[in-house]
GUVEXZA-939660 format. One record per residue: residue number from 1; residue in one letter; chain; x, z, y of N, C-alpha, C, O in turn. Coordinates in Angstrom, 3 decimals, always signed. Layout:
BEGIN
NUM / A / A / X / Z / Y / X / Z / Y / X / Z / Y / X / Z / Y
...
REM end
This chain:
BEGIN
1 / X / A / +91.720 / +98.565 / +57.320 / +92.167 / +99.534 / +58.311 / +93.543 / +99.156 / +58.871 / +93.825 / +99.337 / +60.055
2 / X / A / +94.555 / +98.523 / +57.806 / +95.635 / +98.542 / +58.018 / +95.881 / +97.050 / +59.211 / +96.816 / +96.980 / +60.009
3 / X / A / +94.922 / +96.118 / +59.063 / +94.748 / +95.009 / +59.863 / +94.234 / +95.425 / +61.478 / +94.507 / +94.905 / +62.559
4 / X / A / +93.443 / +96.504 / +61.146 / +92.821 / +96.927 / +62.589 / +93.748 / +97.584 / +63.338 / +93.751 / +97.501 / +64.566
5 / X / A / +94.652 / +98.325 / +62.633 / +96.031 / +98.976 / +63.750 / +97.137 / +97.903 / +64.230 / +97.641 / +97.793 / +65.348
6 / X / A / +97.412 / +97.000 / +62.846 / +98.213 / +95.851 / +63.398 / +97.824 / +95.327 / +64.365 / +98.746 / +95.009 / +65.117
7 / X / A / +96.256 / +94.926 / +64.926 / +96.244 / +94.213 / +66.094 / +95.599 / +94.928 / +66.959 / +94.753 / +94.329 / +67.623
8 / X / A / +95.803 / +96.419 / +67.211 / +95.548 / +97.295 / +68.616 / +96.804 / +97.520 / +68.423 / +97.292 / +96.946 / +69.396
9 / X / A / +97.572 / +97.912 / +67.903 / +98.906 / +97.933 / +68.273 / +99.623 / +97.583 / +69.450 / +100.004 / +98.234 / +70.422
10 / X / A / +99.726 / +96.216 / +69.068 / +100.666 / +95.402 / +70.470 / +99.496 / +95.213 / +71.612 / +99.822 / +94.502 / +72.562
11 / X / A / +98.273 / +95.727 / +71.624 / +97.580 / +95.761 / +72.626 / +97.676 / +97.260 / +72.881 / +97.021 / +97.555 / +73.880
12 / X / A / +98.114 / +98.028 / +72.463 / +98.409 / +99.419 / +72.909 / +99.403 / +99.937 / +73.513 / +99.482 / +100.930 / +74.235
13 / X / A / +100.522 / +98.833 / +72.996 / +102.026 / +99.388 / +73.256 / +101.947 / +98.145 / +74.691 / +102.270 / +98.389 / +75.854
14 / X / A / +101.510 / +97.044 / +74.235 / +102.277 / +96.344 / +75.765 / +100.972 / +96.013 / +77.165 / +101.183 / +95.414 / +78.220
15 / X / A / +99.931 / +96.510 / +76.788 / +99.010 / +96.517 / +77.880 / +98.338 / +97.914 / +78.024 / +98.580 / +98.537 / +79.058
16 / X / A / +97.608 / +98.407 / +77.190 / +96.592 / +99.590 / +77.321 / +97.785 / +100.590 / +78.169 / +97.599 / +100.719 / +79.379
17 / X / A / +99.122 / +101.365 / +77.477 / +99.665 / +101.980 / +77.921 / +99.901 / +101.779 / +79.446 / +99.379 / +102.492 / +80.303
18 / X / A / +100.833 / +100.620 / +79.730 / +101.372 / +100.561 / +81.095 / +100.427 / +100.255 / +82.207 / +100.795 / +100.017 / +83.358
19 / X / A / +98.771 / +100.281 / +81.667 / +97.519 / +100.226 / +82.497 / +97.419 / +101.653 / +83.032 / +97.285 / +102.068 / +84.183
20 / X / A / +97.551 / +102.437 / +81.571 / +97.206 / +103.291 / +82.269 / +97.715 / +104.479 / +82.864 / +97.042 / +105.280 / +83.513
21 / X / A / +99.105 / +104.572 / +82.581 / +100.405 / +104.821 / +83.435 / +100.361 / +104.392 / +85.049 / +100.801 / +104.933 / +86.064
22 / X / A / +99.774 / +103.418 / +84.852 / +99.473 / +102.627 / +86.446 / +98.369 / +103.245 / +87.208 / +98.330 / +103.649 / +88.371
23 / X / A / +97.560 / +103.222 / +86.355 / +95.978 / +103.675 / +86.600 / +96.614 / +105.199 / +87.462 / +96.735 / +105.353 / +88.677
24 / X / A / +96.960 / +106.242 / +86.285 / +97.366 / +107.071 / +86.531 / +98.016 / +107.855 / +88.084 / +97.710 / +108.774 / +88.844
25 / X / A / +99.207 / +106.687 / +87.914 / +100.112 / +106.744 / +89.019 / +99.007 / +106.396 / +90.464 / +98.996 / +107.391 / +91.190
26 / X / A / +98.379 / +105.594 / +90.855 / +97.784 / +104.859 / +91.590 / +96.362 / +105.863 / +91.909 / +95.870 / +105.579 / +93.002
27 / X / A / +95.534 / +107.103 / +91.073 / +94.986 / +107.983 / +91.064 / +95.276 / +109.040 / +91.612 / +94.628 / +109.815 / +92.315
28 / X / A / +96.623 / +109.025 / +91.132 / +97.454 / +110.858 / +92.332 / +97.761 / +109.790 / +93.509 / +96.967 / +110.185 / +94.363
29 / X / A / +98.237 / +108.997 / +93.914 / +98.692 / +108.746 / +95.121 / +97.671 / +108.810 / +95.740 / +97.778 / +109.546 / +96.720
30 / X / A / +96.803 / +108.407 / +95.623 / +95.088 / +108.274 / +96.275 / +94.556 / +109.522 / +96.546 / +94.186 / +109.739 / +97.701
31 / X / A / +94.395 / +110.781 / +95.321 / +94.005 / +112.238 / +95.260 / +95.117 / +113.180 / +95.609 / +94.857 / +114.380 / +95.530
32 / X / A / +96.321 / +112.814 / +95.985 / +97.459 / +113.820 / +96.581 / +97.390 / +113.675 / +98.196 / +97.810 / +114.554 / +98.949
33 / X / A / +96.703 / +112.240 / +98.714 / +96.374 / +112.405 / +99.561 / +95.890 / +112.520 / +100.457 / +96.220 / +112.291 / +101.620
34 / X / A / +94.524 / +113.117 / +99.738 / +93.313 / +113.993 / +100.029 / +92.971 / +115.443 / +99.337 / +91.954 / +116.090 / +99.589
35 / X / A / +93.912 / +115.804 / +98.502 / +93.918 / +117.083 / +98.400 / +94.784 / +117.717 / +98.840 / +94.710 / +118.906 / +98.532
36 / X / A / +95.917 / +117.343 / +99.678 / +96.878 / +117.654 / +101.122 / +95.938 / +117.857 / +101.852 / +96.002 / +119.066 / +102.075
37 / X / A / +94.943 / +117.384 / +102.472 / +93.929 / +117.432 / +103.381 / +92.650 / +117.820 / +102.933 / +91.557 / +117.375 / +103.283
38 / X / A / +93.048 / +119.139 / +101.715 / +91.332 / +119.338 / +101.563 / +90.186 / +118.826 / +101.649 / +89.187 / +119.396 / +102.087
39 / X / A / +90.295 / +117.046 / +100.989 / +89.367 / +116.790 / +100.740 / +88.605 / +116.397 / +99.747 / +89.291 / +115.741 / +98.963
40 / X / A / +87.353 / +116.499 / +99.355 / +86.765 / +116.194 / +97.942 / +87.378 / +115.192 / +97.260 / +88.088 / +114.312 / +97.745
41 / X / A / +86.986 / +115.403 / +95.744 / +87.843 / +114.418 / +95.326 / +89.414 / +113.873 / +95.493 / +89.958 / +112.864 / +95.943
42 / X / A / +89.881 / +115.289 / +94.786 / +91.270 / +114.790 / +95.038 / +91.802 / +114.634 / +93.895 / +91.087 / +113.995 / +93.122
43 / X / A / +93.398 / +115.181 / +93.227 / +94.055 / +114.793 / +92.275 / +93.037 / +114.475 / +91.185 / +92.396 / +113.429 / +91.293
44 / X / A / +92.829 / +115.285 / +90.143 / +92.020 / +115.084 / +89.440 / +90.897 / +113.924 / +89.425 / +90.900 / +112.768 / +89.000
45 / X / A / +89.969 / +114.700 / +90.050 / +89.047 / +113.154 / +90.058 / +89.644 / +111.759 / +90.388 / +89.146 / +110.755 / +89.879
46 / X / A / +90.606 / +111.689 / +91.152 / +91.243 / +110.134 / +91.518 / +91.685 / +109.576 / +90.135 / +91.520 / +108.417 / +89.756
47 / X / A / +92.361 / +110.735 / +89.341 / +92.755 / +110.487 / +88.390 / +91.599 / +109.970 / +87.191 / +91.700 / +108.878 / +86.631
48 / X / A / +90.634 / +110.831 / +86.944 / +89.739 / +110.238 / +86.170 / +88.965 / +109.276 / +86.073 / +88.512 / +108.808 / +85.028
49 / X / A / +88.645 / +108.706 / +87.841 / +87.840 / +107.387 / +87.889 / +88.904 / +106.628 / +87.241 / +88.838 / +106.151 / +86.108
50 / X / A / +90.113 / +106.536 / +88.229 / +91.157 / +105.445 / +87.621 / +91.220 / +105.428 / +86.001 / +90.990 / +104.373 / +85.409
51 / X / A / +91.521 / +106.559 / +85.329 / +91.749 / +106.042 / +84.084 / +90.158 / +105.276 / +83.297 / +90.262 / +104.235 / +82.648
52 / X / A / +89.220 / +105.750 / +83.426 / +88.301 / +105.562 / +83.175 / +87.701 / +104.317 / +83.422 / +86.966 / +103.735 / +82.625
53 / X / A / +87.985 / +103.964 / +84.408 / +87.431 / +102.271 / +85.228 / +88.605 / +101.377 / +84.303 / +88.292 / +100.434 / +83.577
54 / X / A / +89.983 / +101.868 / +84.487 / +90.313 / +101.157 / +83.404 / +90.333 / +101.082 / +82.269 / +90.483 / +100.091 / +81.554
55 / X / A / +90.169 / +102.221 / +81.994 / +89.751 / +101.774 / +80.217 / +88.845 / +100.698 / +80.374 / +89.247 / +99.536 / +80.314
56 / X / A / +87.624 / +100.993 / +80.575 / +86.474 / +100.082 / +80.482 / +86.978 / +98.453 / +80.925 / +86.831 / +97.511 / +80.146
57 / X / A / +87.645 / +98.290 / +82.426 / +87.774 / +97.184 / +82.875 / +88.615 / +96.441 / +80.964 / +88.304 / +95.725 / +80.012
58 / X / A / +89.582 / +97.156 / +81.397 / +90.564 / +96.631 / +79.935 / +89.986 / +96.067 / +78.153 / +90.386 / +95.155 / +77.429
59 / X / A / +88.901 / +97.118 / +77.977 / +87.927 / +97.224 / +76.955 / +87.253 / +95.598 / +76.811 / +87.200 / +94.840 / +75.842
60 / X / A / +86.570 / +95.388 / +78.850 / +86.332 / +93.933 / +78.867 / +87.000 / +92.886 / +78.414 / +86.577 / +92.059 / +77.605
61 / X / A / +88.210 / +92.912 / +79.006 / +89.154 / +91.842 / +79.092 / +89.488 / +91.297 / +77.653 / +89.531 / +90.151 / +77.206
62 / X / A / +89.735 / +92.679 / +77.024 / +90.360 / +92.625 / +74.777 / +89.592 / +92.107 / +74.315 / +89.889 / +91.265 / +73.467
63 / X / A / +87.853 / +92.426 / +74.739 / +86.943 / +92.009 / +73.869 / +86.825 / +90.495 / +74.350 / +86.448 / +89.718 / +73.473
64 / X / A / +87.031 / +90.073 / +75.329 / +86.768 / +88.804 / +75.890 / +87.965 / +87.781 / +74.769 / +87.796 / +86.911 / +73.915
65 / X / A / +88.916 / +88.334 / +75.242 / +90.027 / +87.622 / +74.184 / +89.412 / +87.915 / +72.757 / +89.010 / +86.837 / +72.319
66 / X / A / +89.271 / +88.523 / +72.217 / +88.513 / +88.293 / +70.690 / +87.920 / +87.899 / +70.359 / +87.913 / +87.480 / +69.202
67 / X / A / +86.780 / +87.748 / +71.416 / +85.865 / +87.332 / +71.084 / +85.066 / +86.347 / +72.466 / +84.665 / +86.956 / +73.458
68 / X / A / +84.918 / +84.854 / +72.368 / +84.741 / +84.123 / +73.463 / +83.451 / +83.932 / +73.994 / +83.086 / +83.168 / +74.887
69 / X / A / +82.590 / +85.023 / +73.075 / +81.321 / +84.222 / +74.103 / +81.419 / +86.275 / +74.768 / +80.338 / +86.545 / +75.292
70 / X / A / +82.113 / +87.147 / +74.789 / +81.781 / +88.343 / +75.480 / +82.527 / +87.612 / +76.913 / +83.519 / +86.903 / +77.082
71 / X / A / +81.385 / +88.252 / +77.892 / +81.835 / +87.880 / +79.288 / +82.197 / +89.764 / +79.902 / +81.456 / +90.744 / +79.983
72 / X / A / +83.407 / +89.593 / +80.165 / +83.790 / +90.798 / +80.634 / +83.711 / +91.037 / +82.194 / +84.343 / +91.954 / +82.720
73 / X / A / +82.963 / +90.232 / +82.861 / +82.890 / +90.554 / +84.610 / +81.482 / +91.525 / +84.288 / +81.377 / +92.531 / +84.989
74 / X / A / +80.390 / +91.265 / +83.252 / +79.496 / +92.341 / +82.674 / +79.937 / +93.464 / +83.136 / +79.733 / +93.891 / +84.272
75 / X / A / +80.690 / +94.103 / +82.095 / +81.516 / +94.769 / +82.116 / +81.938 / +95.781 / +83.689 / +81.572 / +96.845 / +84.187
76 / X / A / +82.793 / +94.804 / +83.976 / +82.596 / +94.928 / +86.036 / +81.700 / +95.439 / +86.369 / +81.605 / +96.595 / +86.780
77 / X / A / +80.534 / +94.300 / +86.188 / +79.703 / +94.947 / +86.904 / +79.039 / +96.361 / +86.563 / +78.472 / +96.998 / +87.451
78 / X / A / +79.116 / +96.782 / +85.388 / +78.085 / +98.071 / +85.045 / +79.083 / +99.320 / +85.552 / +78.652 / +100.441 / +85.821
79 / X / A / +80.237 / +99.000 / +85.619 / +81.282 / +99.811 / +85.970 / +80.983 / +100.217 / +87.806 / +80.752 / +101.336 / +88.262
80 / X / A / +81.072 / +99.082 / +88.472 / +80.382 / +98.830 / +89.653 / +78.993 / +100.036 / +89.880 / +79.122 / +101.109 / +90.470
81 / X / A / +78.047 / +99.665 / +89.419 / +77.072 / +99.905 / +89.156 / +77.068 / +102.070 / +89.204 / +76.603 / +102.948 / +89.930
82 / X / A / +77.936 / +101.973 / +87.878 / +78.290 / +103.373 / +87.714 / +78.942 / +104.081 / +88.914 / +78.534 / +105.095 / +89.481
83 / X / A / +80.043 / +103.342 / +89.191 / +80.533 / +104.312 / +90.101 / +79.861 / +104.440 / +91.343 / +80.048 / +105.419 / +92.065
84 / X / A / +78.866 / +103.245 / +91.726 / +77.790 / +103.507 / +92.817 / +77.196 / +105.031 / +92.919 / +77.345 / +105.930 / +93.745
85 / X / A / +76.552 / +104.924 / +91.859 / +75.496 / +105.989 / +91.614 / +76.487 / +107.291 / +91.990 / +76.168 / +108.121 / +92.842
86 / X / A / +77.891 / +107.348 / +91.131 / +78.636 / +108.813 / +91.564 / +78.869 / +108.724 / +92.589 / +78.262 / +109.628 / +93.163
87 / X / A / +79.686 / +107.877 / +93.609 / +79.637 / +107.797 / +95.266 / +78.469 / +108.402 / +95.952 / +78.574 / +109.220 / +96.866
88 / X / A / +77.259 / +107.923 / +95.428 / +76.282 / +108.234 / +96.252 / +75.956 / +109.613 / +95.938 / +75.141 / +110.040 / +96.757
89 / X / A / +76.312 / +110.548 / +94.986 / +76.272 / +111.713 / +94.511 / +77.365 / +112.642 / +95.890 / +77.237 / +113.785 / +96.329
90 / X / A / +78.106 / +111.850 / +96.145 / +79.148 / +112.711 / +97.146 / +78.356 / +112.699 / +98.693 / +78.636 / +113.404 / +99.662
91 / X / A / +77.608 / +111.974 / +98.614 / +76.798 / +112.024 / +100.110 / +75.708 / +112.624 / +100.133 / +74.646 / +112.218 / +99.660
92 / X / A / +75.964 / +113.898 / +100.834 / +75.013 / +114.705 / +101.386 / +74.741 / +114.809 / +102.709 / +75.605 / +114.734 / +103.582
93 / X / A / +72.863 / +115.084 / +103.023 / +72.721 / +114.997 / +104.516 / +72.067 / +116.517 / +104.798 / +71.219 / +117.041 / +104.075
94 / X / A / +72.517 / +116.974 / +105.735 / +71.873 / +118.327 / +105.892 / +71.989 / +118.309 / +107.534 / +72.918 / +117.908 / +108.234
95 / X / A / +70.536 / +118.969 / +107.960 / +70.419 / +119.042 / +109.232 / +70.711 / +117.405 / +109.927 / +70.062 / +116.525 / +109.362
96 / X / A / +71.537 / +116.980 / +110.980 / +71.516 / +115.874 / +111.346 / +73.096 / +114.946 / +111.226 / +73.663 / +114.045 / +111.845
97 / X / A / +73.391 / +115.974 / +109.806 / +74.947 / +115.649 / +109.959 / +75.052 / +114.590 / +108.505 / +74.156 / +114.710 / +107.669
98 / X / A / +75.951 / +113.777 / +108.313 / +75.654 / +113.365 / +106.855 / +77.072 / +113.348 / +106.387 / +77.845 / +112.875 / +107.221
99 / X / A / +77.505 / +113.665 / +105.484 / +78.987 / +113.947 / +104.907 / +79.194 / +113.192 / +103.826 / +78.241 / +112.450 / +103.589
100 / X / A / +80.496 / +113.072 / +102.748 / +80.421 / +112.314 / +102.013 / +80.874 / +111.242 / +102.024 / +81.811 / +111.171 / +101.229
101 / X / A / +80.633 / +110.100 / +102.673 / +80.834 / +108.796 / +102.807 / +81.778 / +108.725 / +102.870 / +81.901 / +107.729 / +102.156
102 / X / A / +83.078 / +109.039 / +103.259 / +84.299 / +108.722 / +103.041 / +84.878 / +109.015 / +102.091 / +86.062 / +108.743 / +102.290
103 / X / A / +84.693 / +109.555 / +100.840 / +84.635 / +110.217 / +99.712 / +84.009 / +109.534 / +98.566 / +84.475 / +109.365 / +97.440
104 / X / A / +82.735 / +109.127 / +99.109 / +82.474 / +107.886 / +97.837 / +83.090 / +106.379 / +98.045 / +83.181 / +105.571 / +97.121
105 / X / A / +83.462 / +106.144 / +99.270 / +83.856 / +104.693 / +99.769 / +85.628 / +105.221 / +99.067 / +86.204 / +104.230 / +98.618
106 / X / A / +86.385 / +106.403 / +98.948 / +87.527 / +106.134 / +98.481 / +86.770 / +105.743 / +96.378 / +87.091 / +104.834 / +95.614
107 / X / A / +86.050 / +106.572 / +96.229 / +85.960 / +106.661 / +94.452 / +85.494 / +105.047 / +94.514 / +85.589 / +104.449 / +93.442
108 / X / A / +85.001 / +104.293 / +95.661 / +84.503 / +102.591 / +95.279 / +85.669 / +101.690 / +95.423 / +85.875 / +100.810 / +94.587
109 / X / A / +86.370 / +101.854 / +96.352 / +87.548 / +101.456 / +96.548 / +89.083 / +102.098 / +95.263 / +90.125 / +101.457 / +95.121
110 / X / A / +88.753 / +103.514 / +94.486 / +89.656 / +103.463 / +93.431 / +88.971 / +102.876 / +91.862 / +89.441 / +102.938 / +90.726
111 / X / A / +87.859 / +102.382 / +92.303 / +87.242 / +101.869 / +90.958 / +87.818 / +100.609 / +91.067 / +88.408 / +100.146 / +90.091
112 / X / A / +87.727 / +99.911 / +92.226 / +88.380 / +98.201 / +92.341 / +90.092 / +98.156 / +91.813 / +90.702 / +97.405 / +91.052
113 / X / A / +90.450 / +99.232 / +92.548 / +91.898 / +99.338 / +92.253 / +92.260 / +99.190 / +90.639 / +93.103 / +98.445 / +90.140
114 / X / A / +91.298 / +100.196 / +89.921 / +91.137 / +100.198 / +88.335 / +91.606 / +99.077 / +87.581 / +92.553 / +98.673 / +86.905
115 / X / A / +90.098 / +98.668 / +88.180 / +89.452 / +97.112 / +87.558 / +90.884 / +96.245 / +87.802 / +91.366 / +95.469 / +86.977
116 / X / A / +91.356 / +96.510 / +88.916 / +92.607 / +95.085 / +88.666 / +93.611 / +95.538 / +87.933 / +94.618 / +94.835 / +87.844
117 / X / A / +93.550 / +96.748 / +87.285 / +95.112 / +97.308 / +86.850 / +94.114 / +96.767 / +85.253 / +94.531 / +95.845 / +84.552
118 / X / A / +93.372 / +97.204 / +85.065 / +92.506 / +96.778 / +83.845 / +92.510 / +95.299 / +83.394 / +92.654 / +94.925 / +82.230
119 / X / A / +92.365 / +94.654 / +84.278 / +92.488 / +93.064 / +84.157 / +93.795 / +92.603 / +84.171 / +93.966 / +91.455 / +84.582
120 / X / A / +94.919 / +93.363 / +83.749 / +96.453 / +93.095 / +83.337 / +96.965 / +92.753 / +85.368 / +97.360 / +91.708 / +85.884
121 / X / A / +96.811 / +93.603 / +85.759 / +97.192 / +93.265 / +87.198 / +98.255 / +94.454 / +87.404 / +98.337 / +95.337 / +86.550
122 / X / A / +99.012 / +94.461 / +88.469 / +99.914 / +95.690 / +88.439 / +100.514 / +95.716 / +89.789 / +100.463 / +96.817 / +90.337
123 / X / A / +101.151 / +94.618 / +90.546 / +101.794 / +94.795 / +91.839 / +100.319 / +95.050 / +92.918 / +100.333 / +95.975 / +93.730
124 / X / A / +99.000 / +94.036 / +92.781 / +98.503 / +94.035 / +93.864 / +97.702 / +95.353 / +94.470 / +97.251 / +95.652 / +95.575
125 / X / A / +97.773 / +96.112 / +92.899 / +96.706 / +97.218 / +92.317 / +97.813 / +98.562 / +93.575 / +97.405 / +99.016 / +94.644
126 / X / A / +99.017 / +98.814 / +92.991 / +100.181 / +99.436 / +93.815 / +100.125 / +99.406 / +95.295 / +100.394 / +100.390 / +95.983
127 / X / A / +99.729 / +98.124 / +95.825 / +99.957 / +97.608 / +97.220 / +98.587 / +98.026 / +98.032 / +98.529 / +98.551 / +99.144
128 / X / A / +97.528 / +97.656 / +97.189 / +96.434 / +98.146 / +97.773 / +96.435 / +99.814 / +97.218 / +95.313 / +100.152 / +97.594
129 / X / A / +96.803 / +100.564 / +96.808 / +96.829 / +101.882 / +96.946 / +97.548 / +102.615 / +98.188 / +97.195 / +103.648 / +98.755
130 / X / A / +98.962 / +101.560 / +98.521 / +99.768 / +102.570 / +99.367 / +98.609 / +101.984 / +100.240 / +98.000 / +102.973 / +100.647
131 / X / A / +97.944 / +100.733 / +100.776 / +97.754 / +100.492 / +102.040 / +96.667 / +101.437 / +102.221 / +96.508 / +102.137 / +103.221
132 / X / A / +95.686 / +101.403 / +100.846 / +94.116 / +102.724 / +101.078 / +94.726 / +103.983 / +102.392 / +94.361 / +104.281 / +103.529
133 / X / A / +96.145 / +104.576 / +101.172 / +96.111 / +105.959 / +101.718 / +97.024 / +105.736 / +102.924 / +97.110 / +106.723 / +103.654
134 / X / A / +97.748 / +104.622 / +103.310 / +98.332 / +104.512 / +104.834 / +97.080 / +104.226 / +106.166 / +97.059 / +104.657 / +107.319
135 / X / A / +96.201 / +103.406 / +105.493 / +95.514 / +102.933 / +106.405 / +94.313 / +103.824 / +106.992 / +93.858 / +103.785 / +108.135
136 / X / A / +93.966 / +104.534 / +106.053 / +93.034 / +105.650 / +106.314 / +93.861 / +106.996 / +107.094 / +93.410 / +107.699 / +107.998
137 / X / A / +95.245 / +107.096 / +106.411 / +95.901 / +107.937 / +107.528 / +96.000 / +107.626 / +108.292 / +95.851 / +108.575 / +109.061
138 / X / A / +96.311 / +106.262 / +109.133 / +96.354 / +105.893 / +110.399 / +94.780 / +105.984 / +111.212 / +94.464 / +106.483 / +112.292
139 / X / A / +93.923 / +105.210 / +110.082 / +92.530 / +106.230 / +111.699 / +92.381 / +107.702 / +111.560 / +91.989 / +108.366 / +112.520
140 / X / A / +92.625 / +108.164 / +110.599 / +92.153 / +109.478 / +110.201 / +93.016 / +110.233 / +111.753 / +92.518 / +111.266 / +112.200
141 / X / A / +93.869 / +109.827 / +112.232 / +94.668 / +110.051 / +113.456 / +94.022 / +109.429 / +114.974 / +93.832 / +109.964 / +116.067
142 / X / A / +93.846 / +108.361 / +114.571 / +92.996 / +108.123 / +115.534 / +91.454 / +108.381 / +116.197 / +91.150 / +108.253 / +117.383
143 / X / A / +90.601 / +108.773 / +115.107 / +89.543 / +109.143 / +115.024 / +89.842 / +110.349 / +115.903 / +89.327 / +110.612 / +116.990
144 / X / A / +90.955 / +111.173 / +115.103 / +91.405 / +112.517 / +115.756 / +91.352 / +112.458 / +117.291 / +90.829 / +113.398 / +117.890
145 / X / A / +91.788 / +111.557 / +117.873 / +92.207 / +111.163 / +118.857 / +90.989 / +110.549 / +120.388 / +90.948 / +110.742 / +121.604
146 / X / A / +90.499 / +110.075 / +119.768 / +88.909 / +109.367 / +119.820 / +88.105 / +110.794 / +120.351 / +87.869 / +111.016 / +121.538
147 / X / A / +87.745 / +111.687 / +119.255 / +86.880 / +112.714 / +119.183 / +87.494 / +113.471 / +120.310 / +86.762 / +113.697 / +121.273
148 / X / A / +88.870 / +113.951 / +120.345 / +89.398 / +114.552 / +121.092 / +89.145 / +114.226 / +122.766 / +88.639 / +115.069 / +123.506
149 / X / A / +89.511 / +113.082 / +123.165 / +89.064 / +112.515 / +123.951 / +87.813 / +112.697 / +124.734 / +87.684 / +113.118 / +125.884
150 / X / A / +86.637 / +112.169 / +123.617 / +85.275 / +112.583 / +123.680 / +85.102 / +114.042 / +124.075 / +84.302 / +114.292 / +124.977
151 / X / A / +85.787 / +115.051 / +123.476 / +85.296 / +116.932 / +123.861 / +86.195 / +117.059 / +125.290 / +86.085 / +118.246 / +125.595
152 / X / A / +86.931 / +116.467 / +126.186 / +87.141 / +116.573 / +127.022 / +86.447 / +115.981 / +128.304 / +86.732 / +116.217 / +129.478
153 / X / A / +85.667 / +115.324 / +127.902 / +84.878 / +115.001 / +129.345 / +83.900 / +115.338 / +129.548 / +83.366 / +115.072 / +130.625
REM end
C-alpha cells in the first residue's frame, strides 16, 4: 500500500492537480460564457466535461508510462466517442427548427481542450479556450447582425 501512494504521489502533486486546476479554470471560462447568455450548458457542466475528459485523458497518459504496451490515444478515442453521444443528446428538432448544435459543438470542442490539459499540456489548452469564447462572441454578433439585416427587407 505504502509503495502505491509513494508513486501516485508525485503524480498527484505535480501533474493530476495542476490538470485539473486547469481543466477547471478553462471549464468556467467556457460555461461563464454561456451562462451570461443563458445558454445550455453553462458553468457547471463546462466544468464537469473538463474535469472528467481529463481525468480520463490523464488516466491514459500514467497508464501508458507504466505500462508500455497500454496505448492511451484508446483512451481518446472512447472519450471522443462518449462525449459524441452527450452532444448529440443536446440536439433537438421540433417542428422545422433544430437547436442544440452549438451546445454540443462547445461540450466537443471542451472535451479536446481536456484531452490536451490531460496529456500534460497547459498554455495551448488556455489559448484555445480564450479564442473558443472570443471567437464565438465575435459571430455570435455578427450572426446578430446578418439576421437583423435579413428581417428588414
Amino acid at each position: 500500500m505504502q509503495a502505491l501512494i509513494n508513486n501516485e504521489l508525485p503524480f498527484l502533486l505535480q501533474r493530476l492537480i495542476p490538470q485539473l486546476l486547469t481543466a477547471t479554470l478553462c471549464g468556467f471560462i467556457v460555461g461563464y460564457g454561456r451562462e451570461i447568455r443563458h445558454r445550455p450548458a453553462g458553468i457547471r457542466t463546462n466544468i464537469l466535461i473538463a474535469i472528467g475528459c481529463t481525468l480520463y485523458a490523464s488516466l491514459g497518459f500514467y497508464l501508458a508510462e507504466q505500462h508500455p504496451n497500454v496505448d492511451p490515444t484508446r483512451i481518446i478515442g472512447q472519450i471522443a466517442t462518449g462525449i459524441g453521444f452527450l452532444g448529440a443528446g443536446a440536439i433537438v428538432k421540433s417542428d422545422q427548427k433544430v437547436t442544440g448544435v452549438t451546445t454540443a459543438a462547445f461540450i466537443w470542442a471542451m472535451s479536446a481542450i481536456s484531452i490536451l490539459i490531460g496529456s500534460n499540456m497547459y498554455l495551448i489548452p488556455i489559448i484555445a479556450t480564450l479564442l473558443l469564447v472570443t471567437i464565438t462572441r465575435l459571430f455570435e454578433e455578427m450572426e446578430k447582425r446578418i439576421h437583423k439585416g435579413h428581417s428588414n427587407e
